[in-house]
VEXPA-570857 format. One record per residue: residue in one letter; chain; x, y, z of N, C-alpha, C in turn. Coordinates in nm, 3 decimals. Each point is the difference from the previous one (the first is absolute). Last residue first. Layout:
<martis>
A / A / X / Y / Z / X / Y / Z / X / Y / Z
...
</martis>
This chain:
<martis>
X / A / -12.094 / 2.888 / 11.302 / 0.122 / -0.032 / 0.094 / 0.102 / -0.074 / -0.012
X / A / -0.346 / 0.412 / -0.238 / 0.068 / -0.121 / -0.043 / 0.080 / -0.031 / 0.155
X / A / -0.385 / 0.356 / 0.086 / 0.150 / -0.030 / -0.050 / -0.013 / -0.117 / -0.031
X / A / -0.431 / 0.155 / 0.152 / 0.036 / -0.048 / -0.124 / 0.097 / -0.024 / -0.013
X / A / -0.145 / 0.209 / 0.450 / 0.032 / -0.141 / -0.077 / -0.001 / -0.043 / -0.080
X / A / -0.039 / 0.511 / 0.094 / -0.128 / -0.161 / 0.024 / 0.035 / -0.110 / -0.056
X / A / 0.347 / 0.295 / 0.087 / -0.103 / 0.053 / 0.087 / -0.146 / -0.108 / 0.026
X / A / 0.333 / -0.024 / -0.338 / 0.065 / -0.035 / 0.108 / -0.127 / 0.044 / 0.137
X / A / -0.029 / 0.137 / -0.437 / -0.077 / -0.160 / -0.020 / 0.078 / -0.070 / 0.120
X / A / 0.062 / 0.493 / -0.021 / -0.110 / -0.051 / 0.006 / -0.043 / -0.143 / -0.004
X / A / 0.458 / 0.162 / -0.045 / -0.081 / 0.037 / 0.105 / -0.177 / -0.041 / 0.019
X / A / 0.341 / 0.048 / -0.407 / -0.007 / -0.137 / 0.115 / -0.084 / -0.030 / 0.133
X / A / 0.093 / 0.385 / -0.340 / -0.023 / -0.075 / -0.046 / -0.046 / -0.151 / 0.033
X / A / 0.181 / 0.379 / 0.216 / -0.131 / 0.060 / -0.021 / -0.058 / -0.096 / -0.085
X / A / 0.471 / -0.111 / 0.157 / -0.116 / 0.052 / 0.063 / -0.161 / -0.025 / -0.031
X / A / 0.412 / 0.046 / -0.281 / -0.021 / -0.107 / 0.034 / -0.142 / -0.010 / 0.095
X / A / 0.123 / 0.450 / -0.111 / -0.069 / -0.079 / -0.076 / 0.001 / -0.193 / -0.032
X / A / 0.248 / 0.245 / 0.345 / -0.138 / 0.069 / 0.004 / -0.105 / -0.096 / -0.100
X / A / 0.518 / 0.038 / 0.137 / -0.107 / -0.165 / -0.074 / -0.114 / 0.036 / 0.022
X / A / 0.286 / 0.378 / 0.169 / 0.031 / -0.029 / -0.115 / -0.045 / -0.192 / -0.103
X / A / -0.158 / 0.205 / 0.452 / 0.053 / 0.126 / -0.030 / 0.023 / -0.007 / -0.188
X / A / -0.062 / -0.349 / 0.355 / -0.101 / 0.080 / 0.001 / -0.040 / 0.114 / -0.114
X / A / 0.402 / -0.219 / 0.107 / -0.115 / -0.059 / -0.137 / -0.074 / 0.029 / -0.029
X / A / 0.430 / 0.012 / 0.361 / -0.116 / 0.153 / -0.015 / -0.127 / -0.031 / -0.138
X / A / 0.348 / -0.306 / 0.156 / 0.004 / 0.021 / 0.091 / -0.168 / 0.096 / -0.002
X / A / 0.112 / -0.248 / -0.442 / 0.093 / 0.049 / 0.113 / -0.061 / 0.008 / 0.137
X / A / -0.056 / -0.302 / -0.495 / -0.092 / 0.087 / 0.106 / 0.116 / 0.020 / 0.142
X / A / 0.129 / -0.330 / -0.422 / -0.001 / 0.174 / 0.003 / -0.051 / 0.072 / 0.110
X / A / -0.300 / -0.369 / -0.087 / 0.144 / 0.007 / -0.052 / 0.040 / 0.121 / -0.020
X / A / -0.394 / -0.201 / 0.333 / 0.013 / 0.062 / -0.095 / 0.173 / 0.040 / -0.019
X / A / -0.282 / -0.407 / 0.254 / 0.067 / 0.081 / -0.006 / 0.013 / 0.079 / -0.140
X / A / -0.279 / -0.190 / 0.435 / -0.014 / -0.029 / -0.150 / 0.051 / 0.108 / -0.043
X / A / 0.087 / -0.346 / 0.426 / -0.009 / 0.117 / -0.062 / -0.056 / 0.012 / -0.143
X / A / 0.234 / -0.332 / 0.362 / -0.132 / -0.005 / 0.002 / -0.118 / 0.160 / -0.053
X / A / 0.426 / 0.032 / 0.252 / -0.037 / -0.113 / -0.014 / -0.133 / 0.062 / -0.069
X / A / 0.548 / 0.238 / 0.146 / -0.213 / 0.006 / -0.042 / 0.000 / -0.104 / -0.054
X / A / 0.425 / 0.140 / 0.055 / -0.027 / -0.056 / 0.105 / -0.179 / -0.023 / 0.034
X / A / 0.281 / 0.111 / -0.400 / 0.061 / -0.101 / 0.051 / -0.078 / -0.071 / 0.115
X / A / -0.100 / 0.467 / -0.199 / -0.094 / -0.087 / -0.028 / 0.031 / -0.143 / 0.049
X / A / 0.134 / 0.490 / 0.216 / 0.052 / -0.123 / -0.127 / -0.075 / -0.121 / -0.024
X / A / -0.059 / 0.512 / 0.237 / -0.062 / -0.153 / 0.032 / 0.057 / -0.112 / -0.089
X / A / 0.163 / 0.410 / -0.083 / -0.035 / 0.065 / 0.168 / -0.016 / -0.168 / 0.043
X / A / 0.062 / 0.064 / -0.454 / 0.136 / 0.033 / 0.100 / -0.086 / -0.016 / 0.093
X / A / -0.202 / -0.250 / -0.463 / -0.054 / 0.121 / 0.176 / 0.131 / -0.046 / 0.086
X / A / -0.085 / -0.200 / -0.452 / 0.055 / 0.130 / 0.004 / 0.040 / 0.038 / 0.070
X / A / -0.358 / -0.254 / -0.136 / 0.134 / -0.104 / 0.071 / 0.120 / 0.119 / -0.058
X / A / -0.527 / 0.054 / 0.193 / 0.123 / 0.011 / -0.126 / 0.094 / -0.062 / 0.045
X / A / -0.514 / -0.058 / 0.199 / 0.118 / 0.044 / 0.039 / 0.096 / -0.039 / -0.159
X / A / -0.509 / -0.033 / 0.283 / 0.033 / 0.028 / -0.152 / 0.154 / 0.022 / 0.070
X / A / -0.387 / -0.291 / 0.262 / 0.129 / 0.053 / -0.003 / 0.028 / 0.065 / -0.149
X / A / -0.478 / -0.157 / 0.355 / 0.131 / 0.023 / -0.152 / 0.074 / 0.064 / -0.033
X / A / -0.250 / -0.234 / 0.411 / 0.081 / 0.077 / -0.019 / 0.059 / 0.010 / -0.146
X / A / -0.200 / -0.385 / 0.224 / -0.150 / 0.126 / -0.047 / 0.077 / 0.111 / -0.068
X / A / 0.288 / -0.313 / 0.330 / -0.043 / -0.043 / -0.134 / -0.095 / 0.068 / -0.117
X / A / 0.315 / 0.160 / 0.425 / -0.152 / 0.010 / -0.008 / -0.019 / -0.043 / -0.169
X / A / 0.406 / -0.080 / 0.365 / -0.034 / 0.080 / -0.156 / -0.132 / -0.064 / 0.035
X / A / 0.339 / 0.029 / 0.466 / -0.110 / -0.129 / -0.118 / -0.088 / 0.077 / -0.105
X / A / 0.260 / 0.244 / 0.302 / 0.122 / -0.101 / -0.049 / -0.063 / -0.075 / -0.026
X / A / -0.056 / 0.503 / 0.134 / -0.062 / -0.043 / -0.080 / 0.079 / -0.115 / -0.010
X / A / 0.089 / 0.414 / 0.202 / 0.068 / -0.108 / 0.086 / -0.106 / -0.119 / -0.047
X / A / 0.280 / 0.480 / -0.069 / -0.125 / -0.061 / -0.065 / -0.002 / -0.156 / 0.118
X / A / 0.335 / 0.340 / -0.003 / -0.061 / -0.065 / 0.081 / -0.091 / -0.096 / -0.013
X / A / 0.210 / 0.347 / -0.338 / 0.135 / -0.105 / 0.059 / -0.106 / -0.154 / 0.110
X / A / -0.282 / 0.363 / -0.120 / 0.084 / -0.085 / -0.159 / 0.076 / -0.080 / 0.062
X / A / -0.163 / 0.341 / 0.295 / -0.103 / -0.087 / -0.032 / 0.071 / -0.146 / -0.132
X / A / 0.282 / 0.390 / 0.091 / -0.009 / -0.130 / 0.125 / -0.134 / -0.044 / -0.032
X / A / 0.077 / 0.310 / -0.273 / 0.084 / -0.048 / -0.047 / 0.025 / -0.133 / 0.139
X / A / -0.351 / 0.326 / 0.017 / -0.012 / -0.075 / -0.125 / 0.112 / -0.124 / -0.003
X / A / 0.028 / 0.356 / 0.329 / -0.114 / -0.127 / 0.037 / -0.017 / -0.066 / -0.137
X / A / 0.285 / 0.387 / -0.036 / 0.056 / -0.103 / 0.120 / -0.083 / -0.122 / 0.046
X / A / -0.154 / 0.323 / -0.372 / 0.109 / -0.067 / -0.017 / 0.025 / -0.120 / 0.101
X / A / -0.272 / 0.322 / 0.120 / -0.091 / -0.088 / -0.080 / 0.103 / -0.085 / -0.022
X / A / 0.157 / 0.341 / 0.178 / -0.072 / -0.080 / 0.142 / -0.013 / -0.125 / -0.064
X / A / 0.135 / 0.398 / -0.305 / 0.090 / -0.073 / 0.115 / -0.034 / -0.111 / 0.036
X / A / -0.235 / 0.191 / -0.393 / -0.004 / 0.030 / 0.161 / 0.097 / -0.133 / 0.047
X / A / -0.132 / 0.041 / -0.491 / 0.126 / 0.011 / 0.065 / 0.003 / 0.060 / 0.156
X / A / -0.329 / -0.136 / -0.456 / 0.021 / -0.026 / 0.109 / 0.108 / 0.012 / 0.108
X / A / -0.096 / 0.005 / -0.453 / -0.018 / 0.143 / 0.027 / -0.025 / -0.001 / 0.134
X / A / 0.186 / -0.218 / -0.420 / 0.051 / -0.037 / 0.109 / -0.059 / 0.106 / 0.100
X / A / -0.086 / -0.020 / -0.468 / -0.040 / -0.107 / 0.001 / 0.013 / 0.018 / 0.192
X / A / 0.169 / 0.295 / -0.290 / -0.142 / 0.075 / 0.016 / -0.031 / -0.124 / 0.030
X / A / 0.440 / -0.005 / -0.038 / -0.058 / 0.086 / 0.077 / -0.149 / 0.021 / 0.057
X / A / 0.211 / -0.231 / -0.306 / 0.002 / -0.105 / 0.085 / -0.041 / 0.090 / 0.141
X / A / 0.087 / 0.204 / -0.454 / -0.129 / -0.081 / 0.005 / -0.004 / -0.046 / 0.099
X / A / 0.338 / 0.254 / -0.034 / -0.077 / 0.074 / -0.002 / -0.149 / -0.101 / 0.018
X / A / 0.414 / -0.246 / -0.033 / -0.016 / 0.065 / 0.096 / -0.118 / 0.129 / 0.031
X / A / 0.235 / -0.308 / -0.339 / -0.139 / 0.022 / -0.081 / -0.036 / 0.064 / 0.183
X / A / 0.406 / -0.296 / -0.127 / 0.004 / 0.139 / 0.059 / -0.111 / 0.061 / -0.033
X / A / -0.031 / -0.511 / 0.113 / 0.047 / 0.084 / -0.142 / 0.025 / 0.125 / 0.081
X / A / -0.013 / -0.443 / 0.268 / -0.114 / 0.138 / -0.048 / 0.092 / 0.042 / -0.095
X / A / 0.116 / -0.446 / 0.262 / -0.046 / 0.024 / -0.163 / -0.048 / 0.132 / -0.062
X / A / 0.043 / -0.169 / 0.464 / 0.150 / 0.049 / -0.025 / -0.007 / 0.045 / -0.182
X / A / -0.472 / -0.058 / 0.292 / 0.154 / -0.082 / -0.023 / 0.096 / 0.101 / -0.040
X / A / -0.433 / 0.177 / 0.208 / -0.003 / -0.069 / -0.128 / 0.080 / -0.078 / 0.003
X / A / -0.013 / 0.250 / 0.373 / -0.134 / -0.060 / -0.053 / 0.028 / -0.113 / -0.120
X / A / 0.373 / 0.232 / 0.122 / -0.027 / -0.058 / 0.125 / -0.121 / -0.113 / -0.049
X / A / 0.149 / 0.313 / -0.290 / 0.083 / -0.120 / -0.008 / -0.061 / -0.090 / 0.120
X / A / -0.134 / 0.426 / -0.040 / -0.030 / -0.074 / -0.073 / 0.036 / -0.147 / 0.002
X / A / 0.135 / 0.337 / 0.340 / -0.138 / -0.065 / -0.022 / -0.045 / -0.081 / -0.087
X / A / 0.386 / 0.224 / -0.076 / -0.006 / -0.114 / 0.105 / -0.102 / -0.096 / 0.053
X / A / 0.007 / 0.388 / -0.312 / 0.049 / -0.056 / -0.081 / 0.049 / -0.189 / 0.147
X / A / -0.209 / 0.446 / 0.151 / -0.115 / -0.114 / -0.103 / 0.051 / -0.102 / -0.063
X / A / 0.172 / 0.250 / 0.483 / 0.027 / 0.042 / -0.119 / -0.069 / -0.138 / -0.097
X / A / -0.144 / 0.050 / 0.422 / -0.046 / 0.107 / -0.025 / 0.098 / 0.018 / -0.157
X / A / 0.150 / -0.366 / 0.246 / -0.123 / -0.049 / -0.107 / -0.090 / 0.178 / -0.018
X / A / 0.330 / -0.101 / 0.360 / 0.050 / 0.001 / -0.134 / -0.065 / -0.009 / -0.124
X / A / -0.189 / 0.025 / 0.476 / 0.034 / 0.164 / -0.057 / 0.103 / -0.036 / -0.142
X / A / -0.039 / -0.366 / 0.298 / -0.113 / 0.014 / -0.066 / -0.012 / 0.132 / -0.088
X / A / 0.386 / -0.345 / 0.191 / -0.069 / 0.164 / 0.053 / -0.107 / 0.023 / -0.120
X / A / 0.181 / -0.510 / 0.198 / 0.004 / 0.099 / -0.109 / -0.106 / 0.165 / 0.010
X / A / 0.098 / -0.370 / 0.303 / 0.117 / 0.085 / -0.029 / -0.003 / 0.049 / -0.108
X / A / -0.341 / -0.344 / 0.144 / -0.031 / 0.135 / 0.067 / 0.156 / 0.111 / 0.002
X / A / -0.007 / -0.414 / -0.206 / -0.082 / 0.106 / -0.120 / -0.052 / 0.123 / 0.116
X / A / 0.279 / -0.417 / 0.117 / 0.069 / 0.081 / -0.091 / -0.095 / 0.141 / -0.016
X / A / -0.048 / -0.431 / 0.299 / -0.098 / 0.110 / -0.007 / 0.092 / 0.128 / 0.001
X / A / 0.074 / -0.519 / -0.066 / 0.110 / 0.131 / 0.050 / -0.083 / 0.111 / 0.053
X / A / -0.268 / -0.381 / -0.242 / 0.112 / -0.042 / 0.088 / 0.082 / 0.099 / 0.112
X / A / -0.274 / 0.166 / -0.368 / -0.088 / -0.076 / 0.097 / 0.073 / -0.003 / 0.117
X / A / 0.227 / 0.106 / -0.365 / 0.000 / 0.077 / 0.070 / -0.106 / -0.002 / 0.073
X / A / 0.113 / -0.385 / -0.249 / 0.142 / 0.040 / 0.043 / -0.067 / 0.154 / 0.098
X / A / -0.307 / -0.155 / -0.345 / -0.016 / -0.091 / 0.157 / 0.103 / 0.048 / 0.096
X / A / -0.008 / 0.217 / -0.428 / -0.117 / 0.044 / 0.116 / 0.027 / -0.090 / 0.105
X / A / 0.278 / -0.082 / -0.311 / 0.051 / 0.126 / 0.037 / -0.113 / 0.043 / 0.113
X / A / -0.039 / -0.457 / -0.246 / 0.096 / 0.016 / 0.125 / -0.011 / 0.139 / 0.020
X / A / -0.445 / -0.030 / -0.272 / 0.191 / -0.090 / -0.009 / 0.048 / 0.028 / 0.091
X / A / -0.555 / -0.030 / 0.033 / 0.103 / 0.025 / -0.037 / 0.099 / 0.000 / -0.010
X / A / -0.304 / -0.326 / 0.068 / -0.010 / 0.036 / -0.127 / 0.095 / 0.135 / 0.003
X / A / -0.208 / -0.210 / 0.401 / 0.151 / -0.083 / -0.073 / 0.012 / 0.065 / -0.122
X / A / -0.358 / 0.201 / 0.184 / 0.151 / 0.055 / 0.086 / 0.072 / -0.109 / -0.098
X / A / -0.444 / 0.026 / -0.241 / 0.029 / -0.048 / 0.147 / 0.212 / 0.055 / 0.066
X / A / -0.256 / 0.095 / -0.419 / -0.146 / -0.043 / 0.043 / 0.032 / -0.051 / 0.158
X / A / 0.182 / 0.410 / -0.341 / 0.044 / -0.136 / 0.054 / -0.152 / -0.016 / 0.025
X / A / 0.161 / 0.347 / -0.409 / -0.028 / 0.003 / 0.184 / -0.001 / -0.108 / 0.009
X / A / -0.100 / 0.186 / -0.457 / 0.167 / 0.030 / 0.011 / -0.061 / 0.013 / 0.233
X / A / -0.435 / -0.061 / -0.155 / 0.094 / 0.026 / -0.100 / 0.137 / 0.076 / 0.074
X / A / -0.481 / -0.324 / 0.123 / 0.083 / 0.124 / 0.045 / 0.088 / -0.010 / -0.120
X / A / -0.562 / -0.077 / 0.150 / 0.157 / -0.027 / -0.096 / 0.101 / 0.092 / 0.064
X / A / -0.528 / -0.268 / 0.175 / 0.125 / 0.047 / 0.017 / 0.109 / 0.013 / -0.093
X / A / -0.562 / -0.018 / -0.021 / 0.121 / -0.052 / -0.011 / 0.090 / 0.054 / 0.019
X / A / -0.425 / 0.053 / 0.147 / -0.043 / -0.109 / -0.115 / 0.138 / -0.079 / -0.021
X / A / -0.094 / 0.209 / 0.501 / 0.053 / 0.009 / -0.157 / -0.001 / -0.084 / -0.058
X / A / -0.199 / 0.184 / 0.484 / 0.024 / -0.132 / -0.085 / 0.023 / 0.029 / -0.161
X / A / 0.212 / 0.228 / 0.485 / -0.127 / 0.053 / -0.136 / 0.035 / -0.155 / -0.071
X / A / 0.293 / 0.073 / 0.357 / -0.084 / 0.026 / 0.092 / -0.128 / 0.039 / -0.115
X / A / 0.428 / -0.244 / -0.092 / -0.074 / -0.026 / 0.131 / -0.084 / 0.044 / 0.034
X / A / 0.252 / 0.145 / -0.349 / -0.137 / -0.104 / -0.041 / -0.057 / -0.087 / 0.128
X / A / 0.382 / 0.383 / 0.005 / -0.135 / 0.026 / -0.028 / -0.120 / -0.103 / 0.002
X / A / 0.465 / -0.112 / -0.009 / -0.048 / 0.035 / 0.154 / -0.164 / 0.047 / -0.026
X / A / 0.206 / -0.039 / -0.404 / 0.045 / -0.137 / 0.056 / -0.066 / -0.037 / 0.143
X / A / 0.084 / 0.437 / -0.226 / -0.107 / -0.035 / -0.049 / -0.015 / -0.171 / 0.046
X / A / 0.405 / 0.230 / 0.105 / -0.094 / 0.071 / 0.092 / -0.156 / -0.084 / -0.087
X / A / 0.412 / -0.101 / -0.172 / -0.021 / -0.075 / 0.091 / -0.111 / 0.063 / 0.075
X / A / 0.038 / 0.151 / -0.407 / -0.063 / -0.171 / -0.041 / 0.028 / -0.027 / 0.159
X / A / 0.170 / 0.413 / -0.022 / -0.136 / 0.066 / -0.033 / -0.079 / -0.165 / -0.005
X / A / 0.473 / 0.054 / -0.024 / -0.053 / 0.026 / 0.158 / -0.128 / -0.008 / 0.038
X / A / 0.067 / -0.144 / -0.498 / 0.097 / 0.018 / 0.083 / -0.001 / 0.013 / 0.135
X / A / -0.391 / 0.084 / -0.260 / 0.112 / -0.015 / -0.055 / 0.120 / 0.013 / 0.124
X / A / -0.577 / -0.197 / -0.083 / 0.099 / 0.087 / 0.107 / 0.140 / -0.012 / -0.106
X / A / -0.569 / -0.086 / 0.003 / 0.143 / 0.011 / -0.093 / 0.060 / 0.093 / 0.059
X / A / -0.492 / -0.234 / 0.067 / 0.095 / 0.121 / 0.064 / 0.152 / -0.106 / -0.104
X / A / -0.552 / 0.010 / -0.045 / 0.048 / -0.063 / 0.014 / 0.168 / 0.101 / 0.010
X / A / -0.516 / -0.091 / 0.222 / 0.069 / 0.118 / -0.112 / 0.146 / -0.118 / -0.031
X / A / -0.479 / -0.024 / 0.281 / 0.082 / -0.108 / -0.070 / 0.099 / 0.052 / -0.118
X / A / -0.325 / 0.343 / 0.172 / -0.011 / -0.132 / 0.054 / 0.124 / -0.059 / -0.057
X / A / 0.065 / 0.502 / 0.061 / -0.123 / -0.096 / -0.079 / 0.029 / -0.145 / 0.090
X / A / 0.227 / 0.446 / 0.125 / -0.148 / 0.007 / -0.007 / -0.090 / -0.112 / -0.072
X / A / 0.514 / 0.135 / 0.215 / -0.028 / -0.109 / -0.057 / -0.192 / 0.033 / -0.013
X / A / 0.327 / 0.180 / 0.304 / -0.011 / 0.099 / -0.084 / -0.098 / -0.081 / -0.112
X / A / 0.159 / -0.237 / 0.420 / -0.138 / 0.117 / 0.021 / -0.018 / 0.105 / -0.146
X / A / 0.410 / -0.286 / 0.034 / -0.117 / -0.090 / -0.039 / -0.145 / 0.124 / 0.004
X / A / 0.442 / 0.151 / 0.192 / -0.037 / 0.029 / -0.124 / -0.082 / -0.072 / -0.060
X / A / 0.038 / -0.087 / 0.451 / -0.016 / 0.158 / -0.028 / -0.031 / 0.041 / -0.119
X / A / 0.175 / -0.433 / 0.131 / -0.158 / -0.010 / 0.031 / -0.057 / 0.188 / -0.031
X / A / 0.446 / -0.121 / -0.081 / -0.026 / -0.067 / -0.100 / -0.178 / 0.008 / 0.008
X / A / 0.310 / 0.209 / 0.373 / 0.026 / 0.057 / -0.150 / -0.085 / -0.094 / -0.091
X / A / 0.086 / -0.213 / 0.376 / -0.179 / 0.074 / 0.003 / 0.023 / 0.098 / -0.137
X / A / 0.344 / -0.345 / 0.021 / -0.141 / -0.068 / -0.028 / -0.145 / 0.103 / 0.069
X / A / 0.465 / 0.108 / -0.046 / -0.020 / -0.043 / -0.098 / -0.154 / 0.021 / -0.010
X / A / 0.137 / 0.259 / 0.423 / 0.021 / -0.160 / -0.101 / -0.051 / -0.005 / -0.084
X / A / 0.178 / 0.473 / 0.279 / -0.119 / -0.124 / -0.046 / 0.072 / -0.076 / -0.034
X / A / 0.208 / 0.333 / 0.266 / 0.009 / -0.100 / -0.001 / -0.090 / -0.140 / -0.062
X / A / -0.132 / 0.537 / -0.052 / 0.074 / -0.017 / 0.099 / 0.004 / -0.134 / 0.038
X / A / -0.228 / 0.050 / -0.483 / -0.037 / 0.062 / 0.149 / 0.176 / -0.006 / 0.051
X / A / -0.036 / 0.017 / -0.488 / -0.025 / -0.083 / 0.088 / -0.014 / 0.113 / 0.082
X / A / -0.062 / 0.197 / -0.467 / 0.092 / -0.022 / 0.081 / -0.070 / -0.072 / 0.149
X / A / -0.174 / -0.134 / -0.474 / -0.043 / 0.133 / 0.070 / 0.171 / -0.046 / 0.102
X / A / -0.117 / -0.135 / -0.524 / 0.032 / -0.019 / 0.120 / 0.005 / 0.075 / 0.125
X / A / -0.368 / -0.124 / -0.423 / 0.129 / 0.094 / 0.002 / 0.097 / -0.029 / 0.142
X / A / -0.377 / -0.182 / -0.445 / 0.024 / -0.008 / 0.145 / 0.164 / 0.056 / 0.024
X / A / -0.450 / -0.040 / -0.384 / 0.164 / 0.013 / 0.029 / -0.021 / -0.004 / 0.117
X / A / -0.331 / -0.209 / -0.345 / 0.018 / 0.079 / 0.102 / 0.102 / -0.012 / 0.025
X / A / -0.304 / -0.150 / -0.424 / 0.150 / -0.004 / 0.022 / -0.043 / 0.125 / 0.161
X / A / -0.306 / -0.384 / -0.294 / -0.017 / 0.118 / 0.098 / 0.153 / 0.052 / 0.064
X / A / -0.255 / -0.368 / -0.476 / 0.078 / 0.033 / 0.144 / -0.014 / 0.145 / 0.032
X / A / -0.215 / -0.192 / -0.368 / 0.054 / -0.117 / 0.100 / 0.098 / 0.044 / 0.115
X / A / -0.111 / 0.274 / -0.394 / -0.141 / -0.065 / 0.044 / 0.034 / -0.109 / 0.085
X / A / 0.354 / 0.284 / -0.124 / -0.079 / 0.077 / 0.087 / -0.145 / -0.090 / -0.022
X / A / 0.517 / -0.209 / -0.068 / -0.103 / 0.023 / -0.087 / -0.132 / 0.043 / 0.123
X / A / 0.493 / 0.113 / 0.141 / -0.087 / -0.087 / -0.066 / -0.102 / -0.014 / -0.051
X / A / 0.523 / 0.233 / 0.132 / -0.162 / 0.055 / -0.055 / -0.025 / -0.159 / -0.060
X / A / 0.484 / 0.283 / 0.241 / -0.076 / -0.135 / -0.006 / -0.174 / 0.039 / -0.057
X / A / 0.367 / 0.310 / 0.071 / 0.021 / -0.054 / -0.164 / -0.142 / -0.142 / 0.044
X / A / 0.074 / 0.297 / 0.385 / -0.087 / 0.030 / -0.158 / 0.060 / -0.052 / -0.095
X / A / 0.160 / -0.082 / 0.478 / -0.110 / -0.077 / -0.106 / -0.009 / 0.077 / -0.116
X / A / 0.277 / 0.163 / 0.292 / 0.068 / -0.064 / -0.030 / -0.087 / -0.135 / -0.041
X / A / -0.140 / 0.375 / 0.225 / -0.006 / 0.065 / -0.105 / 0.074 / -0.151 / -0.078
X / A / -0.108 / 0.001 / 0.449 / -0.121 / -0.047 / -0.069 / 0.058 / -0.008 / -0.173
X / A / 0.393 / 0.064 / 0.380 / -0.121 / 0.064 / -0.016 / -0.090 / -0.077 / -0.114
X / A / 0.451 / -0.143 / 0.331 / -0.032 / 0.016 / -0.149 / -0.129 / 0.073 / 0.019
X / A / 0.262 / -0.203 / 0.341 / 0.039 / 0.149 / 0.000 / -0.069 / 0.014 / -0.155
X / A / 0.035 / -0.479 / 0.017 / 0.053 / 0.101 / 0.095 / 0.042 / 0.134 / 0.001
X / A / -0.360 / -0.232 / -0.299 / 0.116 / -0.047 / 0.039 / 0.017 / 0.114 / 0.096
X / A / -0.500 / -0.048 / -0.132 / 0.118 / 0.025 / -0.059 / 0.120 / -0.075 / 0.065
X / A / -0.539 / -0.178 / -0.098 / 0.034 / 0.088 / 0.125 / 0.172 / -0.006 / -0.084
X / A / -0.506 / -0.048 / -0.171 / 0.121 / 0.003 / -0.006 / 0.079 / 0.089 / 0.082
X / A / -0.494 / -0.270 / -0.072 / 0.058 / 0.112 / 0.058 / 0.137 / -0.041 / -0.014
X / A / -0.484 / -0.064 / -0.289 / 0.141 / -0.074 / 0.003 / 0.092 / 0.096 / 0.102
X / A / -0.600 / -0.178 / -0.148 / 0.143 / 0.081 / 0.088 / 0.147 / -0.059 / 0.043
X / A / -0.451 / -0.141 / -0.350 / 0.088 / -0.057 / 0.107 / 0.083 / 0.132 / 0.043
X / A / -0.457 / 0.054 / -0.214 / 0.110 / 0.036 / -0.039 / 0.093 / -0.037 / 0.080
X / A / -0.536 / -0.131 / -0.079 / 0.098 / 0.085 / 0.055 / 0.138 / -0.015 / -0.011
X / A / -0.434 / -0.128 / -0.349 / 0.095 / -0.064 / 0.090 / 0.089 / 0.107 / 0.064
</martis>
């Protein structure tokens, strides 16, 4: 029997590296990383999403997005037929995030934020992750390895803009009821892990690696 393919795509400004705690059982699955390339000159979401699909080599793979990474993998499934869509600590539709994003939708706050502030990591972090990062800054380092200017400025308006407002039922949601960035208050329809922060990825690993699979092929308890 061939080996389902699992592509995992990262968080904002995050690198591949911010999987390796994740590991599934190697006779049933096919782990591929996916990395974020810096956008074209004024792209969209939605060809950024047809660009990085082309990296995608199997049939019916199944894609796991974190965070920026669950909305870009969201856009993805438009254009590759996937066995299955997951996202972790990310939305499934614009209503889902809290006032602070909508509020700078509204205002278009977030093009005043100078981007060159995030060249320092401990901002970056917080940025990506929540307000929750530990001072463990050396590590968050080797996680955040994305920091071109440009990339930033289109990441962080792709997010605010998203413009997703009917949830894709197919869509499985993992999310902590933890998560600063995304507060779980405003997520529907989730399967939630306790404790699980912003970054889980990171530290409910072994929730994860445990769950993941019978989530993958529909065995979960519902």
């Amino acid at each position: 029997m061939s080996k389902i393919p699992v592509y995992l795509m990262p968080g904002l400004a995050s690198s591949a590296a911010i999987f390796e705690l994740i590991v599934l059982p190697e006779a049933t699955f096919e782990i591929h990383l996916l990395e974020w390339e810096i956008p074209l000159d004024n792209e969209s979401l939605t060809h950024y999403a047809q660009r990085i699909t082309k990296k995608i080599k199997h049939k019916h793979p199944v894609l796991i997005g974190v965070s920026f990474g669950g909305i870009l993998v969201q856009e993805m499934a438009k254009y590759v037929d996937a066995r299955k869509v997951i996202i972790i600590s990310s939305v499934r539709c614009n209503s889902e995030f809290p006032r602070r994003l909508k509020i700078a939708k509204t205002t278009k706050a977030y093009k005043l934020i100078p981007m060159s502030l995030f060249a320092n990591i401990e901002s970056l972090a917080k940025f990506s992750f929540g307000e929750k990062v530990n001072q463990r800054l050396k590590l968050y380092e080797k996680f955040l390895s994305v920091r071109d200017i440009r990339y930033l400025n289109w990441a962080v308006e792709q997010v605010i803009l998203w413009d997703r407002t009917i949830v894709d039922e197919n869509v499985i949601h993992i999310h902590g009821d933890a998560d600063d960035v995304f507060p779980i208050k405003y997520i529907k329809d989730c399967i939630v892990v306790k404790g699980g922060t912003h970054i889980m990825i990171l530290n409910k690993y072994k929730w994860l690696n445990e769950n993941l699979p019978s989530i993958i092929l529909g065995t979960e308890m519902k």
